[in-house]
C-alpha positions in Angstrom: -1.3 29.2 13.4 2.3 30.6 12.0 5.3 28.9 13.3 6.1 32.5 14.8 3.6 31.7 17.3 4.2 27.8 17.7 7.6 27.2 17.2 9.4 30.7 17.6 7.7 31.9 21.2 6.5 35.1 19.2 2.8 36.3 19.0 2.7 37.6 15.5 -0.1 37.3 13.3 -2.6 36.3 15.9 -5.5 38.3 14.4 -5.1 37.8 10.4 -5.4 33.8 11.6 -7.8 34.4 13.5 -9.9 36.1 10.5 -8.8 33.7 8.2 -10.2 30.6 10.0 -13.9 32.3 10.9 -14.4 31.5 6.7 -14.9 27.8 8.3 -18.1 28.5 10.0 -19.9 26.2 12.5 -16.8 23.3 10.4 -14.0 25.5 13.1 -13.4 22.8 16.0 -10.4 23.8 18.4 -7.3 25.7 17.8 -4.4 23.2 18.8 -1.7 25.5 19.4 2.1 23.6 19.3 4.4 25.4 22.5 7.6 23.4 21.7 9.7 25.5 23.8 10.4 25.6 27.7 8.4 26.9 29.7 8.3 31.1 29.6 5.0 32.8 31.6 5.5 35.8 29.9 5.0 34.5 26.4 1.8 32.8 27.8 0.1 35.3 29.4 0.8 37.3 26.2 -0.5 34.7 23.9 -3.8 33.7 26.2 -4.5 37.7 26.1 -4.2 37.7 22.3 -6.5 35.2 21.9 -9.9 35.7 20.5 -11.8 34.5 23.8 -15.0 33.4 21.5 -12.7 31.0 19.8 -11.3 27.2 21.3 -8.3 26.7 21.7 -5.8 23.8 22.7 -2.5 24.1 24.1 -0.2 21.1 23.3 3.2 21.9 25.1 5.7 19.7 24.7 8.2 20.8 27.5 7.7 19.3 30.8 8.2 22.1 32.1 4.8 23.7 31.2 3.5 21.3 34.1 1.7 22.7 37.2 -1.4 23.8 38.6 -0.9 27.7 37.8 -0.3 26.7 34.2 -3.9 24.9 34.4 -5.7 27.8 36.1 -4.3 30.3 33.3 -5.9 27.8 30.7 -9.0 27.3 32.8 -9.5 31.2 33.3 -9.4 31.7 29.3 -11.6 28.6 28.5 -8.9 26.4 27.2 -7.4 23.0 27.8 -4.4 21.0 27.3 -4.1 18.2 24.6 -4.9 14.8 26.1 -6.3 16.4 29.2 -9.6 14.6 30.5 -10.0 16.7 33.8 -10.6 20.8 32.8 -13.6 23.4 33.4 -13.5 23.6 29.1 -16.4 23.0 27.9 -14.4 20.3 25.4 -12.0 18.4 25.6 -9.0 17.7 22.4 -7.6 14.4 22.8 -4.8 12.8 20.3 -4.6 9.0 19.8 -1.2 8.6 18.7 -0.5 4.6 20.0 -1.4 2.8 17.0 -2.5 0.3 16.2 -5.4 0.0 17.9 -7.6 -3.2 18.7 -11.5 -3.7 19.3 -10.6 -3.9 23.1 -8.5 -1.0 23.3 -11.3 1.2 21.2 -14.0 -0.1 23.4 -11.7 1.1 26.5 -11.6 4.7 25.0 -15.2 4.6 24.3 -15.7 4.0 28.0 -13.2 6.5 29.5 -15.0 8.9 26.8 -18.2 8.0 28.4 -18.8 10.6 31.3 -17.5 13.0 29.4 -19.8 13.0 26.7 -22.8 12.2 29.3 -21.9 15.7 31.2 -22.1 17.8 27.6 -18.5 17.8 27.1 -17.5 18.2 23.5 -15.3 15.6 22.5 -12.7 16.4 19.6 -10.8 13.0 18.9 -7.9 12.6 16.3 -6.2 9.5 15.2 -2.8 9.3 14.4 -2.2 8.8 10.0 1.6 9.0 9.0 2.3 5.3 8.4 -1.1 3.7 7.0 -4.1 4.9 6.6 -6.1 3.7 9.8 -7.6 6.3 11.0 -11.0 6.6 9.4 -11.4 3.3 10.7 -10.7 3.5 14.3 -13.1 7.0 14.3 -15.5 5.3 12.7 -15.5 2.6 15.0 -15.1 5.0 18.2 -18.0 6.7 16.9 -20.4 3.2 16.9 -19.0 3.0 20.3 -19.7 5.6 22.2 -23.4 6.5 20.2 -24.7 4.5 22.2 -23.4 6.0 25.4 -22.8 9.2 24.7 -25.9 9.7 23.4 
């Protein structure tokens, strides 16, 4: 998404990304969409309604000012959720791992708070975080033997 839209609070270019994007096919997971600045309800509404509805997207704000239950029912009513947010009527859920590094016991804990969501249907998009080493395959990998046999 253009930093117009995630860094600069405009809603330019919405549709041209949105085209661009649809070349991935059934490979398109969620949109995460970076709101770095305070909280404005006008530039969300405008940004929810600009939104291609058949699309996921992800809201990761990083104000704390974009907490609150109103905020939550705007996402809700346009099928989106917050990064890191376990409880939402989305059908998925986006989570970032960003704590590394990250043991057998603390994967295994993740596997089981991933647990009922994957046993009630709820797509689960996981990321590790990469910058420093390259430890990330590795942890998803080992997630994934996790929770196969639990999530089915």
């Amino acid at each position: 998404m253009s930093r117009r839209v995630t860094s600069r609070g405009r809603v330019e270019g919405v549709d041209a990304f949105e085209k661009a994007v649809r070349a991935l096919g059934d490979g398109l997971g969620p949109i995460r969409i970076k709101v770095p600045q305070a909280r404005d309800d006008g530039f969300l509404r405008l940004l929810l309604d600009s939104l291609d509805p058949e699309l996921q997207y992800v809201l990761d704000f990083r104000h704390a000012s974009w907490a609150g239950e109103e905020i939550d029912a705007a996402l809700a009513e346009h099928g989106m959720v917050r990064v890191d947010e376990f409880e939402a009527d989305a059908p998925f859920r986006y989570l970032r791992l960003r704590d590394t590094p990250y043991d057998d016991a603390d994967l295994d804990s993740w596997a089981e708070r991933l647990e009922p969501l994957l046993a009630a249907g709820i797509d689960v998009y996981c990321y590790f975080r990469h910058e420093e080493e390259p430890t990330a395959p590795r942890y998803a990998e080992q997630l994934l033997e996790l929770v196969g046999p639990r999530g089915g």
